[in-house]
C-alpha positions in Angstrom: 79.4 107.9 64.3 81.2 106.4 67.1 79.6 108.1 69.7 76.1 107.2 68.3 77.1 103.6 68.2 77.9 103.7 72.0 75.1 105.8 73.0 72.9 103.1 71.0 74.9 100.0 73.2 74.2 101.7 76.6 70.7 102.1 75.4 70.6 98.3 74.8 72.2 97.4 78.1 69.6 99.8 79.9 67.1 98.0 78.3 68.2 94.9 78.9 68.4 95.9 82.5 65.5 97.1 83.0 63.9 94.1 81.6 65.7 92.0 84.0 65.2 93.2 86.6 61.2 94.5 86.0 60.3 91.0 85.3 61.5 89.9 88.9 59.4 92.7 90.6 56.3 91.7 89.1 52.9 90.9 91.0 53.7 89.1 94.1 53.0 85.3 93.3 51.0 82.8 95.7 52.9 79.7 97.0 51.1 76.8 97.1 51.4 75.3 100.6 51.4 71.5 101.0 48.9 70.4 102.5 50.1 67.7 105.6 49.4 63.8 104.8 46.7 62.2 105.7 48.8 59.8 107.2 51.5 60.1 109.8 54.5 57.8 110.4 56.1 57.2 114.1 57.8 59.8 115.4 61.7 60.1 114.0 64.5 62.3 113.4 65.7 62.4 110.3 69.2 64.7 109.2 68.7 65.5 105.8 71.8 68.2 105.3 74.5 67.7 106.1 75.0 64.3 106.1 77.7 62.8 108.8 80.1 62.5 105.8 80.0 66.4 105.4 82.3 69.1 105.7 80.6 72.3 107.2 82.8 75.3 105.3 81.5 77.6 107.7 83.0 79.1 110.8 80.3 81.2 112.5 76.9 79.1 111.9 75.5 76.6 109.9 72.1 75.1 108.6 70.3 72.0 108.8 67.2 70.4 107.2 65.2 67.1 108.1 61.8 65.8 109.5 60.4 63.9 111.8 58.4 61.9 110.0 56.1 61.9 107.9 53.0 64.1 108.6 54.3 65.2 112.3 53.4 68.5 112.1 52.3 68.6 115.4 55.9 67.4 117.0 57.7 69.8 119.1 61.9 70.0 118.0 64.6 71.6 119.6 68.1 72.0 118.9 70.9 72.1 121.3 67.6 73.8 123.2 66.7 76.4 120.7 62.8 75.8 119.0 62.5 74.5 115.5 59.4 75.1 113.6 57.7 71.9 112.1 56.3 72.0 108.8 52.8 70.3 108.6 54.8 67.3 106.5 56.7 67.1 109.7 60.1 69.2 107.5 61.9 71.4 109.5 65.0 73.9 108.7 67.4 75.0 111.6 70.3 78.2 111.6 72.3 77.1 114.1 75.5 78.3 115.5 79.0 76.5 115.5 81.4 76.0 118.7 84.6 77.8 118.3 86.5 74.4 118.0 86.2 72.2 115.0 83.6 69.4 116.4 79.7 70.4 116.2 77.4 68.6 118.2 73.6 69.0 117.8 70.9 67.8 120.7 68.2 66.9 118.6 64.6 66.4 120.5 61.6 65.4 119.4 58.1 65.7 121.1 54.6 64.4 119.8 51.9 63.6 122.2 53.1 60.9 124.4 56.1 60.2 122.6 59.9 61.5 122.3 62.8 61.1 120.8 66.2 61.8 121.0 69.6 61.9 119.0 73.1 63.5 118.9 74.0 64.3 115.4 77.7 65.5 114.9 78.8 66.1 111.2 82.3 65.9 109.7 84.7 68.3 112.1 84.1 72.0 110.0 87.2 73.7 108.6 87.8 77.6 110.0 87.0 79.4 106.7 90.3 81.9 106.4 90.3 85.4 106.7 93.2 87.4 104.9 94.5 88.9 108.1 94.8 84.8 109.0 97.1 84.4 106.4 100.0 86.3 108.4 
């Protein structure tokens, strides 16, 4: 009797498994892309994440998300010299890597036509995540 009982449980958990995890391996599904604004604001740079305020708990790299206004899909960005796609909304997202020391410093440029701009962007100095061998 008991064995049934826990032959009929793993059956249940395999099922439930199975139904898990099917359902997220379904037909591919289309993304709607947005479409860029028929407007466009001046060129700007924008830091979304993270904001000045902070903390990166990272040690190796890091990430950061803005735009550049509005509809600037046609800007050029770099970052500390590396290329940056630009969304057609003018969004961008950036993996970037972190100095050794404690103080990141981003070059942010932005290009569009005739016009530039320029900023340094340095969030809150990142704390060194620990490994267990730095505990000793």
């Amino acid at each position: 009797m008991l064995n049934d009982s826990l032959r009929h449980m793993r059956l249940v958990r395999a099922a439930l498994f199975v139904a898990a995890t099917g359902a997220c391996a379904g037909a591919p599904r289309r993304v709607a892309v947005m479409p860029a604004p028929a407007t466009r604001e001046p060129l700007r740079i924008a830091v979304i994440y993270p904001d000045t305020a902070d903390v990166i708990q990272s040690h190796d790299s890091t990430f950061l998300f803005g735009n550049v206004g509005v509809g600037r899909g046609d800007a050029a960005l770099s970052i500390n010299g590396q290329p940056i796609p630009v969304q057609a909304n003018g969004a961008w997202i950036a993996w970037l890597p972190l100095p050794d020391d404690t103080i990141a410093r981003f070059q942010i440029v932005a290009r569009a036509g005739v016009g530039a701009e320029q900023r340094e962007f340095s969030p809150a100095p990142h704390r060194r995540c620990l490994d267990r061998y730095d505990e000793f």
